[in-house]
C-alpha positions, 0 to 999 in steps of 0.5 A: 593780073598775076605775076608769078616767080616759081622755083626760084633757088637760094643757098642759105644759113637759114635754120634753128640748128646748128647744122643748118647755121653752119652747113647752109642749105637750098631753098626754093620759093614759089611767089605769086603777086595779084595786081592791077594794072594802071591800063587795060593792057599793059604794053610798058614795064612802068605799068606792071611789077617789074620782076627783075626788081622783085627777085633782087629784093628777094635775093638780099632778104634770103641773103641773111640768115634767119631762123625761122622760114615764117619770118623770111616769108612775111619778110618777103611779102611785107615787102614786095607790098612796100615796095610796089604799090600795084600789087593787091595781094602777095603770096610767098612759099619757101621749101628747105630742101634738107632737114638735118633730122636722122631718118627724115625723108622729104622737104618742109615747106612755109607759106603766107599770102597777104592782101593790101590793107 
């Protein structure tokens, strides 16, 4: 079973240049998590990944600023792994939606996926 949490939007100061430190930026994620169920079906939010929980979390990684879109994305995957031993595998993609490059049209996208060891 998957859940996914697509086109999610943040504001954030996340970046390597000073513009992006200071002015902030929009961020949208897209995340899919592979589980597997306790139960053939699923009829309780005990027995699946709540995702009201998973966007909270979400929220207060993307909270902080960090440099670099590599670490927020394993950040973000590493956790939702942590926090919930029904997912198997995770896979996380943030996209800047400005680069504060003169002449650069378009957005930059990071993404990971990682499986439970």
């Amino acid at each position: 079973m998957k859940i996914y949490l697509t086109d999610l939007e943040f504001f954030g100061f996340h970046g390597v240049y000073e513009a992006e430190k200071k002015i902030g930026n929009s961020f949208h994620l897209d995340i899919v998590i592979d589980f597997t169920p306790p139960v053939k079906r699923v009829e309780q939010l005990d027995q699946t990944i709540d995702y009201v929980q998973v966007y909270k979390k979400v929220q207060s990684i993307m909270d902080v600023p960090t440099p670099l879109l590599e670490t927020l994305v394993d950040k973000i995957a590493s956790q939702i792994l942590s926090d919930h031993s029904m997912a198997d595998k995770v896979f996380v993609k943030i996209t800047k939606q400005k680069l504060y490059i003169p002449y650069f049209e378009g957005a930059t996208s990071v993404s990971i996926e990682k499986a439970r060891k």
